[in-house]
C-alpha positions in Angstrom: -24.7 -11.4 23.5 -27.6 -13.0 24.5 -27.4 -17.1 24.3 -31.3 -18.5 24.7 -30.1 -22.1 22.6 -31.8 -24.4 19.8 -33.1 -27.1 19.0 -30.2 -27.7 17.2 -28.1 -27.6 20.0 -30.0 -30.1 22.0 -30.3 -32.4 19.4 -26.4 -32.7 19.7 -26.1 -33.5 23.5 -28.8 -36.2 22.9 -26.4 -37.5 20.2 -23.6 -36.9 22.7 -25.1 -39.0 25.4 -27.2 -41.7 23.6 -23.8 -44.2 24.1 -24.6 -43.7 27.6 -28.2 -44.9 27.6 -29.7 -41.5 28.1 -32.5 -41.1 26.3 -33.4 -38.2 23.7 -36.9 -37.1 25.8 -35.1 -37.6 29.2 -35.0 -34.8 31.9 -30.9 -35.5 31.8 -30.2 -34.4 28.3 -32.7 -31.1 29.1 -30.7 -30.7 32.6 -27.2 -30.9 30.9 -28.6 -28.5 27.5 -30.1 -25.9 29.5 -26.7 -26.2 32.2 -24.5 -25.9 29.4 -26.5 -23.1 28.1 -26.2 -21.4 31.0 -22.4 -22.0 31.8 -21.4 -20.8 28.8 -23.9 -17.3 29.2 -21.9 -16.5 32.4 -18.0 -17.0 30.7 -19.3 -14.6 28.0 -20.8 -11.8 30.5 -17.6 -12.3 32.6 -14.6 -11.9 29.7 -16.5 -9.0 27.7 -14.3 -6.6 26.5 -14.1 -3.4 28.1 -15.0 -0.1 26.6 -11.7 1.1 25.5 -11.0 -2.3 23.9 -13.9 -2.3 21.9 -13.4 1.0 21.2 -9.9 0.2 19.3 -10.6 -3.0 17.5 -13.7 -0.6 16.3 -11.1 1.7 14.9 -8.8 -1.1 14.3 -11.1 -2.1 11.5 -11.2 1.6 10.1 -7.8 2.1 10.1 -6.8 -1.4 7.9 -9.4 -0.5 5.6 -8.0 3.0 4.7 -4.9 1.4 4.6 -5.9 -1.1 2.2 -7.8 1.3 0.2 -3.9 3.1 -0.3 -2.0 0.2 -0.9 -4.1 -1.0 -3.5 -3.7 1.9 -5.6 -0.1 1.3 -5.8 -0.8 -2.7 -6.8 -0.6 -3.8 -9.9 -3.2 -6.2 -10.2 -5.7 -3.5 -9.0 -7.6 -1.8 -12.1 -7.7 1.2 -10.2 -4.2 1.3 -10.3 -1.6 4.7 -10.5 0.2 2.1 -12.3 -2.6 1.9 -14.9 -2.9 5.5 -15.6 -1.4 7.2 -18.2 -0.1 10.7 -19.3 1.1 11.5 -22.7 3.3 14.2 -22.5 4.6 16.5 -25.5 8.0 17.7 -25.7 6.7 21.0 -27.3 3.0 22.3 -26.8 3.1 24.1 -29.6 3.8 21.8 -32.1 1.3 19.2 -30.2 -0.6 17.9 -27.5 -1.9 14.6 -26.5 -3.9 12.5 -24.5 -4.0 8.6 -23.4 -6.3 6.2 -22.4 -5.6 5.0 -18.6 -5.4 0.7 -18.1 -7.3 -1.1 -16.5 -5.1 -3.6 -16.2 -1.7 -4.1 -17.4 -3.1 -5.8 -20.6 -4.9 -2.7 -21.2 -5.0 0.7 -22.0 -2.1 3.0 -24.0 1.0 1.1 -24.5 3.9 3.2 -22.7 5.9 4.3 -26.0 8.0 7.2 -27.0 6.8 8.8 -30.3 9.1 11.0 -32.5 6.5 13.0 -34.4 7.1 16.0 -37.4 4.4 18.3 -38.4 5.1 19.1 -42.0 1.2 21.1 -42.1 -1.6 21.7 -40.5 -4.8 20.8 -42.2 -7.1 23.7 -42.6 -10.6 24.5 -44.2 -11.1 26.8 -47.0 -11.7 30.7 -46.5 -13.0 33.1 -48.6 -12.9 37.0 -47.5 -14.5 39.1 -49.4 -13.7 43.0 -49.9 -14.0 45.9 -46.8 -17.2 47.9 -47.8 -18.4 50.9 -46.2 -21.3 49.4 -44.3 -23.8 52.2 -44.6 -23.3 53.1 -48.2 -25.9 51.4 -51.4 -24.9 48.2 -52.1 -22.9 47.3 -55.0 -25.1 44.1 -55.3 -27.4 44.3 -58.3 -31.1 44.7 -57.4 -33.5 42.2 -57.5 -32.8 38.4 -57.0 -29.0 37.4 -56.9 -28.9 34.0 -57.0 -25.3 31.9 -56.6 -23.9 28.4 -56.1 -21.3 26.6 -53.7 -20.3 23.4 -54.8 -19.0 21.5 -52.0 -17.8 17.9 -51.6 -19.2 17.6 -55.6 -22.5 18.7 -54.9 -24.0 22.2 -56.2 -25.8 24.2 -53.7 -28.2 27.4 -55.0 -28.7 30.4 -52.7 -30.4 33.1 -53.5 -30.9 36.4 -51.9 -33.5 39.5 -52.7 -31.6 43.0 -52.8 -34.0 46.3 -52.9 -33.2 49.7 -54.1 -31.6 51.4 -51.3 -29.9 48.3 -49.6 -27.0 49.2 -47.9 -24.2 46.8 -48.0 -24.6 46.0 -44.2 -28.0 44.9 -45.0 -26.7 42.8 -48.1 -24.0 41.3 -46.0 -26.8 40.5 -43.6 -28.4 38.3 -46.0 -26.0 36.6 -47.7 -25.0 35.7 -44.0 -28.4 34.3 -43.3 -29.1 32.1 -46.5 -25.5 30.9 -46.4 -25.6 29.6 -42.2 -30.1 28.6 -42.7 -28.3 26.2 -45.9 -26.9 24.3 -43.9 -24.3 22.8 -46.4 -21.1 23.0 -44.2 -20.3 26.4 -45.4 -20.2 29.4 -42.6 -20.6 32.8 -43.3 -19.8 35.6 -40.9 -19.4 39.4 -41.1 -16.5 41.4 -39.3 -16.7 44.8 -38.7 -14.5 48.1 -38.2 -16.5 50.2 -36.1 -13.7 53.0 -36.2 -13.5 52.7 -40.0 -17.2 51.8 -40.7 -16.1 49.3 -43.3 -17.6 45.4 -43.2 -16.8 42.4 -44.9 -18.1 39.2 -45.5 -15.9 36.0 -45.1 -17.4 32.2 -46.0 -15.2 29.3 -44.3 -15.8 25.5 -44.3 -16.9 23.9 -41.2 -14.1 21.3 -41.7 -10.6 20.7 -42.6 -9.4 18.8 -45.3 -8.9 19.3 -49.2 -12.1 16.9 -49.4 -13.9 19.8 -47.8 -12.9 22.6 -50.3 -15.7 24.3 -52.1 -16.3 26.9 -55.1 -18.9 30.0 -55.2 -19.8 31.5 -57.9 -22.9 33.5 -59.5 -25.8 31.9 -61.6 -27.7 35.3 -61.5 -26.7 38.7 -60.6 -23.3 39.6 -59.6 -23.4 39.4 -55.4 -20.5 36.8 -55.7 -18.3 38.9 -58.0 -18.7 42.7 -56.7 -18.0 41.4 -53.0 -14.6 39.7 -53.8 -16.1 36.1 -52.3 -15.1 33.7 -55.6 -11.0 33.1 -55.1 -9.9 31.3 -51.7 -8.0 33.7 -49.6 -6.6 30.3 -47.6 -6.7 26.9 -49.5 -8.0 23.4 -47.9 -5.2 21.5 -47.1 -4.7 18.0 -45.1 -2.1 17.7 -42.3 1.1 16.1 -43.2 3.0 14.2 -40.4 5.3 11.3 -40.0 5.5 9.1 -36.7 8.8 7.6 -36.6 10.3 8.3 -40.0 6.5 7.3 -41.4 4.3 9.5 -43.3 0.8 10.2 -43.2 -2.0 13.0 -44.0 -5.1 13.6 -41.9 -8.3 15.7 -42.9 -8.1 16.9 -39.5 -5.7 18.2 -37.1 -6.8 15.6 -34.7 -4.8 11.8 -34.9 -4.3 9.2 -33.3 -1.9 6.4 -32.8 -1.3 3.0 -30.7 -5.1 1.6 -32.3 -7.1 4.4 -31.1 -5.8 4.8 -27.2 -3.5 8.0 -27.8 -5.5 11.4 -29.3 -3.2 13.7 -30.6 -3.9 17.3 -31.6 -1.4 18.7 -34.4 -1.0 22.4 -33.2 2.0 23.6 -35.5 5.0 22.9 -37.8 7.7 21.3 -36.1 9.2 18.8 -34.1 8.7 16.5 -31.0 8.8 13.9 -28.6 5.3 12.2 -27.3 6.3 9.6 -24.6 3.0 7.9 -22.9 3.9 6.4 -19.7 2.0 6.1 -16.3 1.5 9.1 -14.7 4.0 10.4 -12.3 2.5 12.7 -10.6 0.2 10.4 -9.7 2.2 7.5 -8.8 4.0 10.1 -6.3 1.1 11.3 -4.9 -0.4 7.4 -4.2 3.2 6.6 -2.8 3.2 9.6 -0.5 -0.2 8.8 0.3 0.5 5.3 1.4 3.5 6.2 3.6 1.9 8.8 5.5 -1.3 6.0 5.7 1.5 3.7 7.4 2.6 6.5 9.3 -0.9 6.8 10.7 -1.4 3.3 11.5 1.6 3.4 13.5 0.6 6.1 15.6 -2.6 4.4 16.1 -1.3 1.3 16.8 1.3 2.7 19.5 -1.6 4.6 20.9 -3.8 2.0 21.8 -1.5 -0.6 22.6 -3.3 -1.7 25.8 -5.9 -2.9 23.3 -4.7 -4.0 20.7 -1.9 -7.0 20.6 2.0 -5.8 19.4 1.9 -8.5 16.5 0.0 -6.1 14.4 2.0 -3.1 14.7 5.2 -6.0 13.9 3.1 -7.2 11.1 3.6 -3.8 8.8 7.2 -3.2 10.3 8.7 -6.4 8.9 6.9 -5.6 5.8 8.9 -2.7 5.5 11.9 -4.0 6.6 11.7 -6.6 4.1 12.2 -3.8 1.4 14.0 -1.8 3.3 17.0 -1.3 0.9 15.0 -0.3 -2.4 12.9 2.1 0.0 16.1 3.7 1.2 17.2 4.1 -2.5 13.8 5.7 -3.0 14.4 8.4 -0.1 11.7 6.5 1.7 13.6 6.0 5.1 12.4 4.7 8.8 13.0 6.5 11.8 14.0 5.1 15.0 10.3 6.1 16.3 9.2 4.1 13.2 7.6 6.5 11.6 8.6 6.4 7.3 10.6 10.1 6.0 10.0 11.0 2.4 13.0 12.7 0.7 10.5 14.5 -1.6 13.1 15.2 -4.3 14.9 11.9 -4.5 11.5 10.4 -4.6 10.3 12.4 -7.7 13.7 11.9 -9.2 13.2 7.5 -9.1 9.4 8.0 -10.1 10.8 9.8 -13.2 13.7 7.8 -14.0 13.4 4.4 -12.3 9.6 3.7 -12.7 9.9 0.1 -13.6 11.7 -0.4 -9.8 9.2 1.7 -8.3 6.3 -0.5 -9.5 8.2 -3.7 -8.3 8.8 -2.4 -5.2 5.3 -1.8 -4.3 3.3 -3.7 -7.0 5.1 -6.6 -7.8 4.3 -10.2 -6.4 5.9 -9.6 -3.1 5.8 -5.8 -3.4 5.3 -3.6 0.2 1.6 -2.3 -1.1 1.2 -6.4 -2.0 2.0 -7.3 1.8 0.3 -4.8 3.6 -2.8 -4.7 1.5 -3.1 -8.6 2.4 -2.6 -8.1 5.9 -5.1 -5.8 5.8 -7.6 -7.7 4.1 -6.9 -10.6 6.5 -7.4 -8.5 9.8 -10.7 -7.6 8.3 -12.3 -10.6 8.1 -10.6 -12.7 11.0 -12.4 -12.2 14.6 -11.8 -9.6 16.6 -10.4 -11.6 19.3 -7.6 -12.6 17.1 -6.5 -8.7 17.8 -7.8 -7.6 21.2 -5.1 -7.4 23.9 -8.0 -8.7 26.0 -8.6 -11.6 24.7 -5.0 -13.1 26.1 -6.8 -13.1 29.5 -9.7 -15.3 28.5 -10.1 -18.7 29.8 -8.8 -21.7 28.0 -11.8 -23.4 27.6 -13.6 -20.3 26.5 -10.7 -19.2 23.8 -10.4 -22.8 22.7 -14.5 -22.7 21.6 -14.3 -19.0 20.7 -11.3 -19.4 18.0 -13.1 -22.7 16.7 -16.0 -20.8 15.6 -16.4 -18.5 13.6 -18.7 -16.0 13.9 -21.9 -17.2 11.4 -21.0 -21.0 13.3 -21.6 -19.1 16.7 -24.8 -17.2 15.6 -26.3 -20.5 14.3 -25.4 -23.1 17.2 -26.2 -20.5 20.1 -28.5 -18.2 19.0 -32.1 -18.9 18.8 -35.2 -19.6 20.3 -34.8 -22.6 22.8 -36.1 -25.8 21.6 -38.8 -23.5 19.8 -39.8 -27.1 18.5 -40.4 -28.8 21.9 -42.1 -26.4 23.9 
């Protein structure tokens, strides 16, 4: 760092030495500015830190940031949270399966709950499947215009179709299809056909569930509706019927949803089960695993470079982990005597599933470990590196006693200029 002074700077030693009768334009106050100027120059070119060292705190930096970044998914207080997220998990797929909105803070998001849900029915939409025609024989639709109507939600719809002498039934079928889909009028028409058998047959189903969504067909003109079987329902509209909790409800659709909106749940069958919405613990394992090995690398790091970088950090995160030593122990989270953390993979799984409440203490709770370590970390981060650097225990006392009383904007602003830019 290159010190060329201010005016800001000289201004003070006038101040300094005005008691003393020196005056502010004197060639004493510009001897002692550009002296002290100087003097302090030389300390800084003599105590910089040597490659390696700057090297480390470099990585020092890195290192407590990914290691904040970790610990702060396992705080509680972080939106980003594991803690936040949420999994709603059905007892029996087949009977349903469900989905929940993660938190974004504890305030937030899909309450944990357990839900005891029975599918009485499905809701379905209305079908209508008409007879198996051979496709390549004359239709049995009159010729000339056939005109019919399907009355849906209480409103009458008119479609009409144009059958010519030799029509085939495939080509009948293929118009009826077309009017029916180019309506619009939330009535589907499709053909399915038996190539081995050379039979077709026309089906009309409702777009949507729901006995508000039934519908009737019948002819106003020719006898297209009749002769092809399409006027009774082969499958009736129908609600679903479920209850939550002993409570009974319907739905026009196969799709709920409980706890104001922030679980979706999708009826799939008759039956019974258990919804239970809770954080998710695959993911709270996963951030748990990934924070230990984090500490794990931050400990190697430290011990590799501790020529650099001063022992109080690398005691820092060990008395954090001593301090919940106990609970970690009962997690399967154990430290070896090179102080590295061992995950019992099993026992872990088995607390994140049964003891989550303890787990989120542990790490997210006012004192938890991720709490401690993700403080530290944000502390190192924005404290001087000399507050780190093995180095620095070597500088002067006069030169650490200026350098820890300034912080590193105070030192840009008093030193760092051009020199008495104002004077000269």
């Amino acid at each position: 760092m290159q010190i060329t002074g201010s005016y800001y700077n000289y201004q003070n030693i006038s101040n300094l030495l005005a008691p003393l009768g020196v005056k502010g334009s004197g060639n004493l106050v510009m001897e002692v500015f550009s002296a002290s100027v100087g003097n302090l120059q030389q300390k800084i070119n003599d105590q910089i830190f040597s490659e390696e060292s700057s090297a480390a705190l470099t990585q020092l930096y890195d290192k407590v940031s990914d290691l904040s970044e970790k610990a702060q998914k396992l705080t509680l207080t972080d939106m980003n949270s594991v803690f936040n997220d949420r999994t709603a998990q059905s007892s029996d797929i087949n009977v349903l399966t469900a989905t929940a909105f993660d938190a974004f803070s504890q305030e937030s998001g899909a309450t944990e709950a357990v839900y005891a849900i029975t599918v009485d029915q499905l809701a379905q939409a209305q079908e209508n499947i008409g007879s198996e025609l051979i496709g390549a024989d004359v239709s049995v639709v009159n010729e000339g215009t056939n005109t019919f109507n399907i009355n849906i939600n209480g409103q009458d719809h008119e479609i009409s179709i144009e059958v010519h002498a030799g029509d085939t039934n495939e080509v009948v079928f293929q118009k009826i299809e077309t009017a029916v889909n180019e309506a619009e009028i939330g009535v589907n028409a499709q053909i399915t056909i038996d190539d081995e058998a050379g039979t077709q047959q026309l089906t009309l189903k409702g777009n949507n569930t729901g006995v508000n969504n039934a519908f009737s067909i019948s002819d106003i003109t020719g006898n297209a509706v009749s002769v092809i079987g399409l006027g009774t329902a082969t499958t009736e509209a129908q609600d679903a019927a479920y209850t939550v909790d002993g409570n009974g409800f319907t739905s026009v659709t196969n799709n709920i949803y409980l706890d104001d909106g922030l679980v979706e749940v999708e009826l799939k069958g008759e039956g019974e089960a258990t919804l239970t919405v809770a954080p998710d613990e695959t993911e709270v394992k996963d951030a748990l695993s990934a924070f230990v090995s984090e500490i794990n690398e931050f400990t190697d790091f430290l011990k590799q470079n501790e020529d650099y970088i001063k022992e109080d950090v690398l005691s820092s995160v060990h008395s954090f982990v001593a301090d919940h030593k106990k609970e970690l122990e009962s997690f399967g989270i154990s430290e070896g005597d090179d102080g590295r953390l061992d995950i019992d993979e099993t026992q872990l799984s088995e607390v994140v599933s049964q003891s989550l409440s303890e787990v989120k203490e542990t790490f997210g709770g006012l004192d938890g470990l991720s709490v401690q370590v993700n403080n530290y970390a944000s502390r190192v981060t924005t404290e001087s590196p000399l507050n780190y650097a093995k180095e620095a225990e070597n500088l002067s006392p006069d030169f650490a006693d200026y350098i820890y009383g300034s912080s590193v904007n105070m030192l840009t602003q008093i030193l760092q200029g051009t020199l008495l830019d104002d004077f000269i």
